[in-house]
C-alpha positions as CSV (number, residue, x, y, z in Angstrom):
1,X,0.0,0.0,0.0
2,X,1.4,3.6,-1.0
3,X,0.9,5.9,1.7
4,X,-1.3,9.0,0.7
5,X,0.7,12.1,0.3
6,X,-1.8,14.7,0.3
7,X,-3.0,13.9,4.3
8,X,-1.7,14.5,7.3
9,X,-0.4,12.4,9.8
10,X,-2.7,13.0,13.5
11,X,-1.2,14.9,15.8
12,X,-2.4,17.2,18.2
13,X,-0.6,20.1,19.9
14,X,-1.9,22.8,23.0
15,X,0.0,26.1,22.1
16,X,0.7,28.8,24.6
17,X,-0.2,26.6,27.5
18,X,2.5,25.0,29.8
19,X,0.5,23.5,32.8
20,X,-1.9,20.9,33.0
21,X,-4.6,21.2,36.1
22,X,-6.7,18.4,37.3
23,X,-10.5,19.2,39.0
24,X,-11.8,17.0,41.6
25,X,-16.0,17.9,42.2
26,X,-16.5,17.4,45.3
27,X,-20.2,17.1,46.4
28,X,-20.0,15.7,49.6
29,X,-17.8,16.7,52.9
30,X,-15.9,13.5,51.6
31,X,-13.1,14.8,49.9
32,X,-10.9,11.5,49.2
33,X,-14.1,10.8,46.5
34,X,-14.7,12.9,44.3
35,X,-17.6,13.0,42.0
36,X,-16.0,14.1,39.0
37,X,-12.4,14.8,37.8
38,X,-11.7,17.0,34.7
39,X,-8.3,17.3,33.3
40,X,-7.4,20.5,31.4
41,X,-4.2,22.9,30.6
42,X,-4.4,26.6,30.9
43,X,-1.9,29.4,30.8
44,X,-1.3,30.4,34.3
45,X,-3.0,29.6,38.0
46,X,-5.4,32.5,36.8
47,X,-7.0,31.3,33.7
48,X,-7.1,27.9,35.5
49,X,-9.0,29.4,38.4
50,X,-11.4,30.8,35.7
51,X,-11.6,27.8,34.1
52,X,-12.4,25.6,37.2
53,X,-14.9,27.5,38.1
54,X,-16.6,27.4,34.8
55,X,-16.0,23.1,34.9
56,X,-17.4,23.2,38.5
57,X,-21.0,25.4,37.4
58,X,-21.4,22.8,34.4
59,X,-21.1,20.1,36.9
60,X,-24.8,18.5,37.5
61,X,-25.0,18.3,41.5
62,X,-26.3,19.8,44.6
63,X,-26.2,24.2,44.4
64,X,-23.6,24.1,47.3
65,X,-20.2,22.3,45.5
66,X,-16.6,22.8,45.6
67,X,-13.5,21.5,43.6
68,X,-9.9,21.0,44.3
69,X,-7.7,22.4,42.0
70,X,-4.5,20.6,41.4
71,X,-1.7,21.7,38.9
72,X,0.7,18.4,37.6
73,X,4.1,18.9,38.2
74,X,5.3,17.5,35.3
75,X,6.7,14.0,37.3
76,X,3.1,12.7,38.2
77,X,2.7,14.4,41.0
78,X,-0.6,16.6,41.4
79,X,0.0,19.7,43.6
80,X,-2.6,20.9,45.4
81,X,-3.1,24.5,44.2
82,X,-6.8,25.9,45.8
83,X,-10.8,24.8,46.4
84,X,-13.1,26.4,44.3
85,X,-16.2,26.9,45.7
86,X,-19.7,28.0,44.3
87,X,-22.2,28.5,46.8
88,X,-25.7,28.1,46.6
């Protein structure tokens, strides 16, 4: 089989973002199990605040949740950075 020159191999790149952040929804005072975990990259601590709070409002659940934000350091380690809370 000739390989097709006119497509592109797959390949997926994020620019201009360095950090990956992990979410944990937390609906319960139960911490250690979470609900729902959502893995995305953002820019800076900022924009991942933003964005964790965005995750955590599309999360289906009781009007009084919280998250845990945790940045990867890049070894497999998840760092805990801050809760994000939206009250009822």
């Amino acid at each position: 089989m000739v390989p097709d020159q006119t497509r592109q191999p797959f390949e997926s790149y994020v620019e201009a973002t360095t950090d990956e952040y992990r979410l944990d929804v937390c609906t319960d005072p139960e911490s250690d199990s979470p609900q729902t975990i959502a893995y995305f990259t953002a820019a800076d601590m900022d924009a991942a605040c933003h964005q964790a709070a965005r995750l955590l409002a599309a999360v289906n659940g009781p009007d009084d949740r919280y998250a845990d934000l945790y940045c990867h350091d890049g070894d497999g380690t998840a760092i805990f950075c801050d809760t994000i809370h939206l009250p009822a």
